[in-house]
C-alpha positions in Angstrom: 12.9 -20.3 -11.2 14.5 -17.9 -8.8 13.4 -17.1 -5.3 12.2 -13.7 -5.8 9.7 -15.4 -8.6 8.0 -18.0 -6.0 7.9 -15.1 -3.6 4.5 -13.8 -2.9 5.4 -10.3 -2.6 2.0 -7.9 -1.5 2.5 -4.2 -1.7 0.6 -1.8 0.5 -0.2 1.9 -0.6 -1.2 5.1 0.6 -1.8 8.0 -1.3 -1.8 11.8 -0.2 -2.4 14.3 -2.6 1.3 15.5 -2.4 2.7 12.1 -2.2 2.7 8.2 -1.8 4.0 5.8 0.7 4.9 2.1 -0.3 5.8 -1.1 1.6 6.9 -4.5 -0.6 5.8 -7.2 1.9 6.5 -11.0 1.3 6.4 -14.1 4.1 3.0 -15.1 6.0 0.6 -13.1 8.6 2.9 -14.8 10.8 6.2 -13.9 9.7 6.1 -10.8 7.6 9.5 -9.9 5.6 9.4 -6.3 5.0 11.6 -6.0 1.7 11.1 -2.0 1.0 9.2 1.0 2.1 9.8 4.6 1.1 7.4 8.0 0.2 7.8 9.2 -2.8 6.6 13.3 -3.6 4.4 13.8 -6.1 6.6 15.9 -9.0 5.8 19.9 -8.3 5.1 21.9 -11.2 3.4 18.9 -13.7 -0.1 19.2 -14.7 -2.8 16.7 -13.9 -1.8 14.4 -16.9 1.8 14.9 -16.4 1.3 13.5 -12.7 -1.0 11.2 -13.3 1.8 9.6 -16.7 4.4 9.5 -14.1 2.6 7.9 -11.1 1.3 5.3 -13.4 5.0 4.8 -14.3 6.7 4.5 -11.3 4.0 1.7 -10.0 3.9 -0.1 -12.8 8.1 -0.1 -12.3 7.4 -0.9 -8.2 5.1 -4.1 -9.6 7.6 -5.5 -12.3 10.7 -5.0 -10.1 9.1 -7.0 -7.0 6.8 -9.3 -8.7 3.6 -8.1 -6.9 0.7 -9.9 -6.7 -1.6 -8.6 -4.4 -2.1 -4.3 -4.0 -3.8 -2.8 -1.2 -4.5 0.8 -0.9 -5.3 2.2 2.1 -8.5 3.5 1.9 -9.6 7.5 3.1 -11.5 6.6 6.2 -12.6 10.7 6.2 -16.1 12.0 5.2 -15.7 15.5 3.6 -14.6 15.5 0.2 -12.9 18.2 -1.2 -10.0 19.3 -3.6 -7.3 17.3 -2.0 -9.3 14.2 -1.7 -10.4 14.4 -5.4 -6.5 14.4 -6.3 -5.4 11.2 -4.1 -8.5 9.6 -5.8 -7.1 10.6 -9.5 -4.0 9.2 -8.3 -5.3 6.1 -6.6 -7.2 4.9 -10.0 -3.4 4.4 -11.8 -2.6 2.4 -8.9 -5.7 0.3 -10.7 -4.3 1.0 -14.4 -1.1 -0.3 -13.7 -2.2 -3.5 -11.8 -4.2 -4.4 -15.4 -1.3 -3.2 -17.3 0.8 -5.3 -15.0 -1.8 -8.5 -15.1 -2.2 -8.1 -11.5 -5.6 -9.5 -10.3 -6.1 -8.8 -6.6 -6.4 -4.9 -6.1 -8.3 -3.8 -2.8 -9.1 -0.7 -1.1 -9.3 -0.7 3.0 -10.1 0.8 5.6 -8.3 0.2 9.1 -11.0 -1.8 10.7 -11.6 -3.9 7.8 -7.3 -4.4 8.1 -7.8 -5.3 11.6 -9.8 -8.2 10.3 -8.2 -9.5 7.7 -5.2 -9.7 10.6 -7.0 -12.0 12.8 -8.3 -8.8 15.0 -11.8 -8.2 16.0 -12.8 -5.5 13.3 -12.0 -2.3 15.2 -9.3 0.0 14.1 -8.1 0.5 17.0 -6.7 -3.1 17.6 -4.1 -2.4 15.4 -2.7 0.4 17.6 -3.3 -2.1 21.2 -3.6 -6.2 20.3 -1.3 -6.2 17.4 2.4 -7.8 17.9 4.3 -5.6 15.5 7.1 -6.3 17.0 7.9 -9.0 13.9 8.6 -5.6 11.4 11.6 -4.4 12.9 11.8 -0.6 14.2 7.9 -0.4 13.0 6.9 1.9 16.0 9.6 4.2 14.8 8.3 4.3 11.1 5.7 7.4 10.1 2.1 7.1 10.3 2.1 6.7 6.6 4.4 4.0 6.4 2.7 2.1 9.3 -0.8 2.2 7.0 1.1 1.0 3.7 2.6 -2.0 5.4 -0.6 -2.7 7.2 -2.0 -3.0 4.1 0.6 -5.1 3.0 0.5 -7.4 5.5 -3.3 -7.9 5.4 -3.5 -10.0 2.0 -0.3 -12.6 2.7 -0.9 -15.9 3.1 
């Protein structure tokens, strides 16, 4: 058995409605390995079906390539719904799809507080930003917003 098949590798996603953000996480709470992170655009020009087809690929390429076991996708922590949100929920459901496809058991949605949490934080959101040592992802303060969320999530469900 190799190492990257003992590895419990956690991905952590967040959706826009133009693109998606994704960070491969592996290691403990303690000492999180970030293995890859990159946003991906959404192709321009593809009807709903065509989008949806090629999202479901390239996740269901993300999960064989890294052996994931665990998904989190960062939940919308706004109120108004509207075109844009109806779009990143479209997309977020083949995030579902492919975990079944993939026979991957633990999907969850969260939201930051419910992050901060599952991190050892009292459940405010805003202890990720002040009482979190991010200092263990190297050149994390220097990542985007999105990228911060998707590894967030990431981190939240290893061991």
């Amino acid at each position: 058995m190799s190492k990257k098949d003992t590895q419990m590798n956690m991905i952590g996603l967040r959706c826009s409605n133009r693109d998606f953000t994704h960070a491969i996480l592996t290691g403990t709470k303690v000492a999180p390995v970030l293995l890859e992170y990159t946003t991906i655009k959404f192709p321009i020009g593809y009807t709903l079906p065509q989008s949806l087809k090629w999202f479901l690929q390239e996740l269901s390429s993300l999960y064989s390539k890294y052996s994931v076991r665990a998904i989190v996708i960062k939940a919308d922590e706004g109120r108004m719904r509207s075109k844009s949100y109806e779009k990143r929920v479209e997309h977020e459901a083949m995030v579902y799809l492919a975990a079944e496809n993939s026979c991957i058991k633990h999907v969850f949605r969260k939201v930051s507080s419910t992050i901060a949490k599952d991190l050892g934080l009292k459940g405010r959101a805003h202890y990720l930003k002040t009482a979190l040592d991010t200092s263990v992802i190297s050149g994390f303060d220097d990542m985007t917003k999105k990228t911060q969320e998707a590894i967030l999530c990431a981190w939240s469900v290893l061991p």
